[in-house]
N, C-alpha and C positions, 0 to 999 in steps of 0.2 A: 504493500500500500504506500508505504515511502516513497519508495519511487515513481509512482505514478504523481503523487503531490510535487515531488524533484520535479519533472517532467514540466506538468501544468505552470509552476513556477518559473522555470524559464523561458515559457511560452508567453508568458504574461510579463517579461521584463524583455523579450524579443518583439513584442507587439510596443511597449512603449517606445522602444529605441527608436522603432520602423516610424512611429506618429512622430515622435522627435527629429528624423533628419528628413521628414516628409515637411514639418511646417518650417524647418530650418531649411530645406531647397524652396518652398514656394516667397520665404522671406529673400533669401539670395537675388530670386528668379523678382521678384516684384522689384527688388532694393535696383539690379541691373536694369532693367528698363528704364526704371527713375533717371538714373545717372546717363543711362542713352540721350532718352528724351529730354533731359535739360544738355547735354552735349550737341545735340542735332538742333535744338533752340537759340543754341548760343550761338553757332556757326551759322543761322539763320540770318541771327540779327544784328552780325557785322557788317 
């Protein structure tokens, strides 16, 4: 029975990691456009 709790346990701290570098890529991913779109703004409006 241990083990199967073993198991469960680090399925459930392999799910948080996954939600962790999921909204740590979508902040990246958002943060990079940002910095694009005031880069292609600026070069605009010289």
């Amino acid at each position: 029975m241990k083990n199967g709790l073993e198991v469960v346990k680090l399925q459930l701290i392999d799910q948080n990691l996954i939600d962790k570098t999921r909204e740590g890529y979508r902040i990246r991913t958002e943060t990079s456009c940002k910095i694009l779109t005031l880069k292609l703004g600026m070069g605009q409006g010289q």
